[in-house]
N, C-alpha and C positions, 0 to 999 in steps of 0.2 A: 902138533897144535901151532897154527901161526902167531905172528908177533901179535897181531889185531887182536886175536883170541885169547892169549894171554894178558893180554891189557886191559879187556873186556873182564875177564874174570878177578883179577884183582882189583880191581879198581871197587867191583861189582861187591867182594869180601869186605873193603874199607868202608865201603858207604853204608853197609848193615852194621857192622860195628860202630860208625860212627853215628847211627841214628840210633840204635840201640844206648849208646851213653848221654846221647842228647836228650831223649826223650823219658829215660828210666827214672829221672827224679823229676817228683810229681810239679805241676804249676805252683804251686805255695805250698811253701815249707820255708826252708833256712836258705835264705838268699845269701848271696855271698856277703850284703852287706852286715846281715845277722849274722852269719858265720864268723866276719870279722872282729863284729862287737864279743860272741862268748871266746874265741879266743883271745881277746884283749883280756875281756874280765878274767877268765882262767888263769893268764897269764901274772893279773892283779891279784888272785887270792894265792897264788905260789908263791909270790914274792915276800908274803906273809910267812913261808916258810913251812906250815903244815902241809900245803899240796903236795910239794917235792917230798919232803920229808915220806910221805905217804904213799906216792907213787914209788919211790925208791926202794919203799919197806914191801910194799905190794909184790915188782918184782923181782927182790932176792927169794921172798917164799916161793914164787913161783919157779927161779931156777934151782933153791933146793931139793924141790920135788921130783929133780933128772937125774939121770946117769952122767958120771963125768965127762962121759963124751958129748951125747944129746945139750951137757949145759955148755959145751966147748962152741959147740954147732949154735945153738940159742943166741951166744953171747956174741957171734958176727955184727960187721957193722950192720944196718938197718934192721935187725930181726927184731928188734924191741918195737917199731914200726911196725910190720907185719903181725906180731903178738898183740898188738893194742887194737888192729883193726880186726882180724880174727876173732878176739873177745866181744867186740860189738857187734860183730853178725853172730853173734851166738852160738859157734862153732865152737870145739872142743880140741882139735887138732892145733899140733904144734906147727911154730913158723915153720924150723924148718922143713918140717915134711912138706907144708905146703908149695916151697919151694922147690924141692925135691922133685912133687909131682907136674909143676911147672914145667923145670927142666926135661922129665921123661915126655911129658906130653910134647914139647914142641921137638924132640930129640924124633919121636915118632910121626909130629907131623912133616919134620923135613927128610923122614927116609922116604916116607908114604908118596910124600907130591914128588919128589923126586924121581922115583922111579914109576911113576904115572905119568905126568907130566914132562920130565925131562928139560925142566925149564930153570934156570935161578932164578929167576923173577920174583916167578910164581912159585918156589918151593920156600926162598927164605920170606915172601909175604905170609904163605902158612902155616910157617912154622914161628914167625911171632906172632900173628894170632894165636895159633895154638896155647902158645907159652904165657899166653897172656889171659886166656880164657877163668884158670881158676881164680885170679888176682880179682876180675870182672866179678864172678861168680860171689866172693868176698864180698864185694861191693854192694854189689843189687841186693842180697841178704841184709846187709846192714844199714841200708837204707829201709829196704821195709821190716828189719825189727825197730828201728828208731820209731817209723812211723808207727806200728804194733804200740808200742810203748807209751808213745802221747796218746792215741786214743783211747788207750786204757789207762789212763793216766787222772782225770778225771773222776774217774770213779772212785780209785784208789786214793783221791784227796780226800773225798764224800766219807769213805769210810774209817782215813784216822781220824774227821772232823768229830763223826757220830761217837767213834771210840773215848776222844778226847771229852766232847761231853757228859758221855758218862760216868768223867772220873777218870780213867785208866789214864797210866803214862806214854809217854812218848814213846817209848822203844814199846811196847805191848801194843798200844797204836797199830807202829809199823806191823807187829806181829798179825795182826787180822789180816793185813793186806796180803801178806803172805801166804796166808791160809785158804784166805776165802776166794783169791782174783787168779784168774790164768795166767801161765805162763804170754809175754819173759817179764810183766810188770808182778808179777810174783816171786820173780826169780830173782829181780833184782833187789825188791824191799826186805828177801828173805837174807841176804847178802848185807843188807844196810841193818837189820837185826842183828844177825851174826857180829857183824863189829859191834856193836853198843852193848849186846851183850856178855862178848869177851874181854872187853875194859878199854875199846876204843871211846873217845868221846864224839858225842852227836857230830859236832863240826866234821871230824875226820870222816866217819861214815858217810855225811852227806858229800863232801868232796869226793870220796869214792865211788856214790853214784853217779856223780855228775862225769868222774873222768869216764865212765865204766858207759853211760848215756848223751852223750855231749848234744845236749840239744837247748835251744833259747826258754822252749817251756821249761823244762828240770831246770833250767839254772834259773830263771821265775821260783819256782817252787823251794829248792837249795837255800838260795837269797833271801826268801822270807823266815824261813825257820831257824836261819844265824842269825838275821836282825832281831828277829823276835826273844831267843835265845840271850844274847847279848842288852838289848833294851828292857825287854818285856813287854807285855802286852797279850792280847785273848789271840792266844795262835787258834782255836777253832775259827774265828770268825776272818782271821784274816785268810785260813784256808779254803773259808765257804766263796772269798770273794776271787781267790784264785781260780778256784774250780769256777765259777760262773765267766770268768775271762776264759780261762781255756776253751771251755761247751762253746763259748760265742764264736770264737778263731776257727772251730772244727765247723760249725753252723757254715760262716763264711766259706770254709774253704770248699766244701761238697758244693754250695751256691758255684763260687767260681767255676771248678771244674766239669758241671752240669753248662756252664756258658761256654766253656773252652773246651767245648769237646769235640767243637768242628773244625777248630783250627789244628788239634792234635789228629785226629784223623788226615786232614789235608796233607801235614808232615811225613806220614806214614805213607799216604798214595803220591805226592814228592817222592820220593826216594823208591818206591818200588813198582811203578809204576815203568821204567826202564826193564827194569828185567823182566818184567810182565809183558812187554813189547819183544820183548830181545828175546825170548823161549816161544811166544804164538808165530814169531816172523819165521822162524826157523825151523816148526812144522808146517807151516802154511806155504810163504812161498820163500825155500832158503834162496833161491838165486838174486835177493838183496843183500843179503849179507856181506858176502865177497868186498861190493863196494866199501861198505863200513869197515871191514877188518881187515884188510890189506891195503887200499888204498890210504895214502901220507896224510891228503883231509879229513879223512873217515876218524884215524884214528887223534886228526884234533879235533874232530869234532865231539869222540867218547872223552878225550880229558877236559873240555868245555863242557861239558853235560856233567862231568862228577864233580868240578869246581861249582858247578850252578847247583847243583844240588845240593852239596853238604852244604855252601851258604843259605840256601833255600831255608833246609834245616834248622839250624840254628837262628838264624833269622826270627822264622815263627816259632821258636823256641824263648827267645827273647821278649819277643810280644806277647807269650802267653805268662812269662813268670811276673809273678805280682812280689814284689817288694815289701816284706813285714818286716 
């Protein structure tokens, strides 16, 4: 494989990955500026001392549940990291396995390109993709359980509202939600029962969902029923007027994403729109080629074309997120 062709293929690897991360969280949701704000706040109800307190108790049970080794392996530096994003995509597997399988995978993808390829270039760019893949995998899932969760999230106000009017208490509330609504917003209120009903109190449970969901809605939602909790006042009503803000932000945001859907398309044919060119040229007529991947301009002209491109990307990546 010549130098051009190597360069061409790798280049071709980053630009997929890196439109695949540009593009995988949706136009509206948690901007980085909202992102800021619930890590502030997060950071403001810890400093109260039940958060830490409760993330800390959280997990020791979790690492008493292993073998002394497995908790040996667990307790590296960053795996409390990897365990805490693992638990928001909804995965059941431990850090470090995941880790593990990281390391095998890209241990396999740099025999594999190697002795195909015979190139460094191109073996050690595949073999950190590779290695990088399940981490990705992590991600993209936990992005759309979050998403999963707010949309259902709504509903599951609707029905401790109804519950609460009828009488029943707070933790029994939660208990319908559990019952009645799909997973993972089932999963999760069945989790915030289970504490209130094992002698945590509300506050801690609802910080458990929030660490366990970290999203600006839940901590909407969080926020009102410790203020309410704390002052008092008609938590149904002030849930009715939550759920009616939430419905509106989702109304919006389907609106937005029906308008941004040509700009997100555009991004996608950007970016692949090269290699769509670069595999027809090459049954059609290859004796262009040559020029582009061997020749010294050819191959500035493929690293100008993947500079324009990922900027391209992100660019209209920018222009389409909406700031809430």
């Amino acid at each position: 494989m010549t130098s051009g062709m190597q360069m061409f293929v790798i280049l071709v690897f980053v630009a997929v990955i890196l439109l695949m991360q540009g593009m995988v969280v949706p136009v509206f949701g948690e901007s980085g500026k909202a992102r800021k704000r619930l890590k502030k706040r997060m950071a403001e109800i810890e400093a109260v001392g039940d958060g830490e307190a409760f993330s800390s108790l959280l997990r020791d049970k979790y690492l008493r549940r292993l073998s002394p080794f497995e908790r040996r392996l667990e307790s590296l530096p960053a795996m409390e990291t990897v365990a805490k994003r693992i638990e928001e995509s909804g995965h059941k597997i431990l850090a470090y396995r995941l880790v593990l399988i990281a390391l095998v995978m890209g241990v396999a993808g740099l025999v594999l390109s190697w002795f195909y390829y015979r190139s460094p270039m191109v073996t050690v760019t595949i073999a950190l993709l590779a290695t990088y893949a399940p981490f990705m995998k992590i991600k993209m899932d936990r992005i759309k359980r979050i998403q999963k969760f707010e949309e259902q999230l709504p509903d599951a106000i609707d029905t401790i509202k109804r519950a609460l009017k009828a009488g029943h208490p707070l933790g029994a509330s939660i208990k319908f939600v559990a019952d009645e609504l799909p997973n993972p917003v089932a999963e999760e209120f069945e989790l915030v029962f289970g504490d209130i009903n094992y002698g945590n109190d509300v506050r801690r449970a609802m910080l458990g969902l929030l660490s366990r969901v970290p999203s600006v809605t839940v901590m909407a939602l969080v926020t009102a029923i410790l203020v309410q909790k704390e002052t008092g006042g008609n938590l149904a009503e002030i849930l009715e007027k939550i759920s009616t803000v939430i419905r509106g932000r989702f109304k919006l945001q389907r609106k937005v994403q029906s308008y941004t859907a040509e700009g997100r398309m555009s991004a996608w044919v950007l970016a692949l729109v090269p290699l769509v060119l670069f595999v027809a040229l090459y049954f059609t007529t290859p004796d262009y080629l040559p020029v582009l991947l061997e020749d010294e301009r050819g191959h500035n002209m493929i690293v100008y074309g993947f500079v324009s491109t990922v900027v391209g990307v992100f660019w209209i990546r920018k222009i389409l997120r909406i700031d809430v």
